[in-house]
Structures are given as structure tokens and as C-alpha cells.
N, CA, C and O atoms as CSV, one atom per row, in Angstrom:
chain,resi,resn,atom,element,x,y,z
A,1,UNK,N,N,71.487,-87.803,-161.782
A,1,UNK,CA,C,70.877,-88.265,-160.560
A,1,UNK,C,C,70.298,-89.672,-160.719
A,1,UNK,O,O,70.147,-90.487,-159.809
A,2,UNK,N,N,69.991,-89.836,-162.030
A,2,UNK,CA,C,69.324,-91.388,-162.548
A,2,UNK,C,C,70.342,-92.288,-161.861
A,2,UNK,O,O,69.873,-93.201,-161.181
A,3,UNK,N,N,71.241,-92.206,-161.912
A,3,UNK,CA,C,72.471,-93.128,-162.206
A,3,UNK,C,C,72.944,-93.749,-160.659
A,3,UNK,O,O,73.691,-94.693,-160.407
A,4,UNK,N,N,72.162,-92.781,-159.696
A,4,UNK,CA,C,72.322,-93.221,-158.367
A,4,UNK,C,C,71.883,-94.853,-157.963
A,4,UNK,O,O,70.979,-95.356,-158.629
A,5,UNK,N,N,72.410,-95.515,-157.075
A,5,UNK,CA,C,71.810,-96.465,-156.361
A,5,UNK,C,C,70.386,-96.123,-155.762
A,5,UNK,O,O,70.243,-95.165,-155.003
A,6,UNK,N,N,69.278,-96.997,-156.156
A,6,UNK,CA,C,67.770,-96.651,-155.335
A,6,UNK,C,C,67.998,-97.892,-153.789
A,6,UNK,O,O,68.231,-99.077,-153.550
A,7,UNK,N,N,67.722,-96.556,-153.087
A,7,UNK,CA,C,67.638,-97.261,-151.800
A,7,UNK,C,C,66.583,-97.270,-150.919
A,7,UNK,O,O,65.974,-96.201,-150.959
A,8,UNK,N,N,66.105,-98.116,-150.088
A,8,UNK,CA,C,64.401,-98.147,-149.801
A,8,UNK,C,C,65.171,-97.470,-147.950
A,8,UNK,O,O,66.131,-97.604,-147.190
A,9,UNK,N,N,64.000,-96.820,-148.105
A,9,UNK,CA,C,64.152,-96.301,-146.397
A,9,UNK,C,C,62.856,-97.240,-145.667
A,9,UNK,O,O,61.723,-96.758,-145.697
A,10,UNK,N,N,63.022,-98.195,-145.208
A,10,UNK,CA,C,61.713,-98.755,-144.134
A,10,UNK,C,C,61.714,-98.240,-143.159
A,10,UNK,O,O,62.855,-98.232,-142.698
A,11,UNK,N,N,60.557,-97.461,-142.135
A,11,UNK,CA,C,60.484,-96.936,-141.130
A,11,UNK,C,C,59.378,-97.243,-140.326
A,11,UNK,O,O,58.744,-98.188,-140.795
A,12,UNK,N,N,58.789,-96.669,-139.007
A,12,UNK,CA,C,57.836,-96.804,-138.489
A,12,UNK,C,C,57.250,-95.193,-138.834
A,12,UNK,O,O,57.921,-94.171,-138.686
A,13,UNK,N,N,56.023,-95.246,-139.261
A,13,UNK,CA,C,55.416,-93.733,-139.837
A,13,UNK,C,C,55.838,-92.687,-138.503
A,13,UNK,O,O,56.397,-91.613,-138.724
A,14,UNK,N,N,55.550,-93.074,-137.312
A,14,UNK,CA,C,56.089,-91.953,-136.076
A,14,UNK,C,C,57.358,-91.331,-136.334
A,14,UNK,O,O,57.637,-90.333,-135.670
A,15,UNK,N,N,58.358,-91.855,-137.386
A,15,UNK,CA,C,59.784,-91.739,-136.674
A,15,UNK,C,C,60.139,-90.714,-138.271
A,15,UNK,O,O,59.948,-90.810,-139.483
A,16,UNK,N,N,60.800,-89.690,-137.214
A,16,UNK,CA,C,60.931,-88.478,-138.221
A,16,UNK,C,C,62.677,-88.832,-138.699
A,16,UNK,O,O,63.564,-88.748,-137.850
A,17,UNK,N,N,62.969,-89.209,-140.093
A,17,UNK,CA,C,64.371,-88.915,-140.682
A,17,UNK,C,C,65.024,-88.294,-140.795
A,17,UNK,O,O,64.935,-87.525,-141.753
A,18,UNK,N,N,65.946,-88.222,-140.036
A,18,UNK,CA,C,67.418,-86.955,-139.927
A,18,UNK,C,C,68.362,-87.279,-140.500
A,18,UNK,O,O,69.189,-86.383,-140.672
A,19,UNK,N,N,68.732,-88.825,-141.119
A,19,UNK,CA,C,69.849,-88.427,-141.927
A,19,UNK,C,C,69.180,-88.176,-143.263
A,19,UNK,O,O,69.839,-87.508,-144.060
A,20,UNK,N,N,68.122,-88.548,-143.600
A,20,UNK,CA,C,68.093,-88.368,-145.422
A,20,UNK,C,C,69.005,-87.506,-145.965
A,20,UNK,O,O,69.719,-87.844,-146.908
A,21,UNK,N,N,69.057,-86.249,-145.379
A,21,UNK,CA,C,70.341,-85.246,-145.991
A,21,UNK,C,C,71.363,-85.766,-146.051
A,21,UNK,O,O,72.128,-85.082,-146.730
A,22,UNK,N,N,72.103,-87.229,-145.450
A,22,UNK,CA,C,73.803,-87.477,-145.487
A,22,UNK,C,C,73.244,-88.619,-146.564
A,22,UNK,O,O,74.178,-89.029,-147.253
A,23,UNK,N,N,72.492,-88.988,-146.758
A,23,UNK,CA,C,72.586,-90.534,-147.777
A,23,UNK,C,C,71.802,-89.937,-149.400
A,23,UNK,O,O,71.898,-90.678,-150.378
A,24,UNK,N,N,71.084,-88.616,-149.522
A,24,UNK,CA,C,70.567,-88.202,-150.884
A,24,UNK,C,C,71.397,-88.002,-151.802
A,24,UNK,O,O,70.832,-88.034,-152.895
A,25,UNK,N,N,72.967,-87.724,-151.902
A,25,UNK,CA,C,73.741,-87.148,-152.009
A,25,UNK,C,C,74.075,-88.894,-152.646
A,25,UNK,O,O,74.342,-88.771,-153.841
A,26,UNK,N,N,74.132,-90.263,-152.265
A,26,UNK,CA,C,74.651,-90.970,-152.998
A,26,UNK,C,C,73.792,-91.828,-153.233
A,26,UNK,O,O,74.401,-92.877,-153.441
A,27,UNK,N,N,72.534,-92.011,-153.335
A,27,UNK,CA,C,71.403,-92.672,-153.407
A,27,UNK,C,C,70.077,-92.082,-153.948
A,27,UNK,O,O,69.951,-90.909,-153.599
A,28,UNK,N,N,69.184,-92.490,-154.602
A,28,UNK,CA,C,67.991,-92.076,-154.725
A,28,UNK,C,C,67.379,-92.570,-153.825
A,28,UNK,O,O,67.573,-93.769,-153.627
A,29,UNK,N,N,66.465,-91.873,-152.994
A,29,UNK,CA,C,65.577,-92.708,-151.937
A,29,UNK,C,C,64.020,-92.489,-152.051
A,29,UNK,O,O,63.318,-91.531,-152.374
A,30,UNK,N,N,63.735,-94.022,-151.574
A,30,UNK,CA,C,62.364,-94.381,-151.542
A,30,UNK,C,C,61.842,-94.644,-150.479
A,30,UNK,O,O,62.227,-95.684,-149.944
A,31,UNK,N,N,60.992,-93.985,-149.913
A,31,UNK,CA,C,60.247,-94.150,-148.479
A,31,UNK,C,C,58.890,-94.045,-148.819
A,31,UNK,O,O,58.521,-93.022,-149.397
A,32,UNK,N,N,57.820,-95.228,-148.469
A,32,UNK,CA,C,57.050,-95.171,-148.908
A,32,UNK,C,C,56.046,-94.774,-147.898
A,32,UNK,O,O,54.986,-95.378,-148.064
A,33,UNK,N,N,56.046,-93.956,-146.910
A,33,UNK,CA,C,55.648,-93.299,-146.414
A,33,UNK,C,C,55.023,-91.682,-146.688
A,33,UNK,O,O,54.159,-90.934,-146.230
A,34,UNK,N,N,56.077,-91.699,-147.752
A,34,UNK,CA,C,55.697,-90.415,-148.656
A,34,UNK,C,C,54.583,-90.680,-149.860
A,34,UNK,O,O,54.308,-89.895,-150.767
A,35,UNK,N,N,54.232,-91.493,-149.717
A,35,UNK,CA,C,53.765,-92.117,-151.182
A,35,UNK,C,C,52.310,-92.236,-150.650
A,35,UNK,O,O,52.084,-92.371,-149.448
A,36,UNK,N,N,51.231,-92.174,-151.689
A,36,UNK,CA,C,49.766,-92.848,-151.742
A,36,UNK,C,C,49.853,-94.204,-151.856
A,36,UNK,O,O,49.001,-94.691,-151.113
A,37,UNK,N,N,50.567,-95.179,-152.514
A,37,UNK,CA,C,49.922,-96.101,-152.378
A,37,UNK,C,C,50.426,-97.376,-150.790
A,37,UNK,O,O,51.230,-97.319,-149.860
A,38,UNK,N,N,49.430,-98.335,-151.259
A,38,UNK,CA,C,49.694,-98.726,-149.576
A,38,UNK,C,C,50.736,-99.890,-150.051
A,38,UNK,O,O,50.859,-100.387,-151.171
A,39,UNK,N,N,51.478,-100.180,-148.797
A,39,UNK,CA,C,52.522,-100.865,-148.578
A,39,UNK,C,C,52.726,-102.088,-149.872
A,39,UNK,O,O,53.611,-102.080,-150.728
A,40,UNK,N,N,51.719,-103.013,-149.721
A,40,UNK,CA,C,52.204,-104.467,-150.317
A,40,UNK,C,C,52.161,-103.532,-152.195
A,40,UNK,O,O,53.163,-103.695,-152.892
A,41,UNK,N,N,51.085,-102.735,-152.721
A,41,UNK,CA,C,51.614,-101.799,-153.961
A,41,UNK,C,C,53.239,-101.531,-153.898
A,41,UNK,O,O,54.141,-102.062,-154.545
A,42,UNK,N,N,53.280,-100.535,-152.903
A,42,UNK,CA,C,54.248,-100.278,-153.253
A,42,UNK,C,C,55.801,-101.080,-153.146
A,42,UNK,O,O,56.805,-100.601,-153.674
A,43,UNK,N,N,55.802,-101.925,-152.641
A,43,UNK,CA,C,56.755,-103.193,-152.473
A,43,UNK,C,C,57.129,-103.824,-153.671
A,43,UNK,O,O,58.239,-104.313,-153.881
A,44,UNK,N,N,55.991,-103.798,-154.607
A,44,UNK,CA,C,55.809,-104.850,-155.930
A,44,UNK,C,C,56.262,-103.904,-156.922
A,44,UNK,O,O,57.074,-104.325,-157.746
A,45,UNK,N,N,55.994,-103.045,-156.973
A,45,UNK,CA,C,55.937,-102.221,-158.256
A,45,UNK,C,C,57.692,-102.168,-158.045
A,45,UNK,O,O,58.487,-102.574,-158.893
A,46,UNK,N,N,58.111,-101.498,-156.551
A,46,UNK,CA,C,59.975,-100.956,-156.750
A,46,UNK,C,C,60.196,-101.593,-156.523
A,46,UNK,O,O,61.313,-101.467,-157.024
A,47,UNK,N,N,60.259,-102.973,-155.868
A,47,UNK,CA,C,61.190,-103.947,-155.218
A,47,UNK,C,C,62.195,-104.491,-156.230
A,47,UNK,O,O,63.294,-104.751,-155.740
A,48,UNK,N,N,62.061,-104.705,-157.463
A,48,UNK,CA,C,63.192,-104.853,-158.644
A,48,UNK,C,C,64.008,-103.997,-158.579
A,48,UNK,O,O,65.110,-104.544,-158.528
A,49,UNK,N,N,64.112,-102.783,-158.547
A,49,UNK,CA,C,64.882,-101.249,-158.406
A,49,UNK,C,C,65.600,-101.462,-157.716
A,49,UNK,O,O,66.767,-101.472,-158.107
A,50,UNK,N,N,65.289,-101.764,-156.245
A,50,UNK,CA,C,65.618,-101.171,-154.984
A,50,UNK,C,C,67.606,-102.149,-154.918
A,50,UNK,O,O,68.032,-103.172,-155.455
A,51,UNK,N,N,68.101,-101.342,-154.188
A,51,UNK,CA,C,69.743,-102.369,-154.414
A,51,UNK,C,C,70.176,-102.225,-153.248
A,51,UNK,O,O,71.244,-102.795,-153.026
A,52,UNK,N,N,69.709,-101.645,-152.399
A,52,UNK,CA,C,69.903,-101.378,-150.471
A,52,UNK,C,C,68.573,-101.065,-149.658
A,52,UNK,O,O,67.677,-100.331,-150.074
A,53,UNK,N,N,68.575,-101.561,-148.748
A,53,UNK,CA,C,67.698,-101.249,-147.629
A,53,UNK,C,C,68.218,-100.778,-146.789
A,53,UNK,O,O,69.441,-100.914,-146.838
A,54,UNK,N,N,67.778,-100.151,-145.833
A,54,UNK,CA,C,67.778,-99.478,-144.595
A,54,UNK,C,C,66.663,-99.412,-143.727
A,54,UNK,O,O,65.784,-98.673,-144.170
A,55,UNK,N,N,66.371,-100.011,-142.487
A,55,UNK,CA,C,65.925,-100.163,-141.840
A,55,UNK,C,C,65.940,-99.622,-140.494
A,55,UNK,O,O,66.743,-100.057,-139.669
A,56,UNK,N,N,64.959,-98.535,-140.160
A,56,UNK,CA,C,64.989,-97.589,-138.561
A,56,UNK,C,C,64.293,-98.368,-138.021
A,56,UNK,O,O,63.345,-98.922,-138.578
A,57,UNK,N,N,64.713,-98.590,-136.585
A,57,UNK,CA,C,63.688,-98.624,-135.297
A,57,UNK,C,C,63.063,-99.989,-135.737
A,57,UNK,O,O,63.466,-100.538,-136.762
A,58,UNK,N,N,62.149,-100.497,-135.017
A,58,UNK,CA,C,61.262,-101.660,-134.680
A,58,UNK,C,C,60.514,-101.936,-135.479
A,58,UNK,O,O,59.385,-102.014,-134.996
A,59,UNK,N,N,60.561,-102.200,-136.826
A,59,UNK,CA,C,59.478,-102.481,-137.453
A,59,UNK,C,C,59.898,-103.492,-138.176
A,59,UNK,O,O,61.118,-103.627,-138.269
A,60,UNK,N,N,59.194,-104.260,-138.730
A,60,UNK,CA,C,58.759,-105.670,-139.846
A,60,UNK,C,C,58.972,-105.467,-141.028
A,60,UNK,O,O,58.423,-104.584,-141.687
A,61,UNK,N,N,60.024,-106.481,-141.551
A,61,UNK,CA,C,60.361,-106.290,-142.908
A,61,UNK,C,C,60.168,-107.591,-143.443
A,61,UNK,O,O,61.111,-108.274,-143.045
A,62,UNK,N,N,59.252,-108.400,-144.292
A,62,UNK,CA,C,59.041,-108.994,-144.675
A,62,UNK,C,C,59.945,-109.215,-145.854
A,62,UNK,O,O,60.583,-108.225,-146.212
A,63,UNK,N,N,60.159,-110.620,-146.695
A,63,UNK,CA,C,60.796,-110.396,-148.082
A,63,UNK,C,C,59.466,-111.161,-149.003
A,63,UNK,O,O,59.523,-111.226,-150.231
């Protein structure tokens, strides 16, 4: 499972994920919505990892 591509899920916290089940299967995913720490943490620490984004709905993605 290591060996997967890490892929960042950016979302707006309202918006509930229905595919995670079609993309877990070839990706490790990171949504940091699930996570304690807050945003700009968690950006820094995985952002080296990360090798795809995905982006739902209306929200701000800074680089």
C-alpha cells in the first residue's frame, strides 16, 4: 500500500466525499480535514509527499 501515489484531497469541510472509494484503490489519500492539525501544519509537513491534487467545489488553494 506504501508504494501508492499520495494524493491530497482539498475540500470545503461541508462537502461530504463519495468518490474516496473509486480513487483508495490507486492512491493513498490525504485530506486534512480528517486530521488535528490546522491547515498551514499540515501543508508543510506533506506537501513534499503529495504527487496529485484534487480539488472539490469552491475553495482556495494556495501554493
Amino acid at each position: 500500500m506504501n508504494h501508492l501515489p499520495l494524493l491530497l484531497i482539498h475540500h470545503v469541510p461541508s462537502l461530504i466525499l463519495s468518490l474516496t472509494h473509486l480513487l483508495e484503490d490507486h492512491f493513498r489519500l490525504l485530506d486534512p480535514q480528517h486530521l488535528s492539525l490546522p491547515l498551514e501544519s499540515f501543508y508543510s509537513h506533506h506537501a513534499q509527499s503529495v504527487r496529485a491534487v484534487v480539488v472539490i467545489g469552491l475553495c482556495l488553494l494556495t501554493a
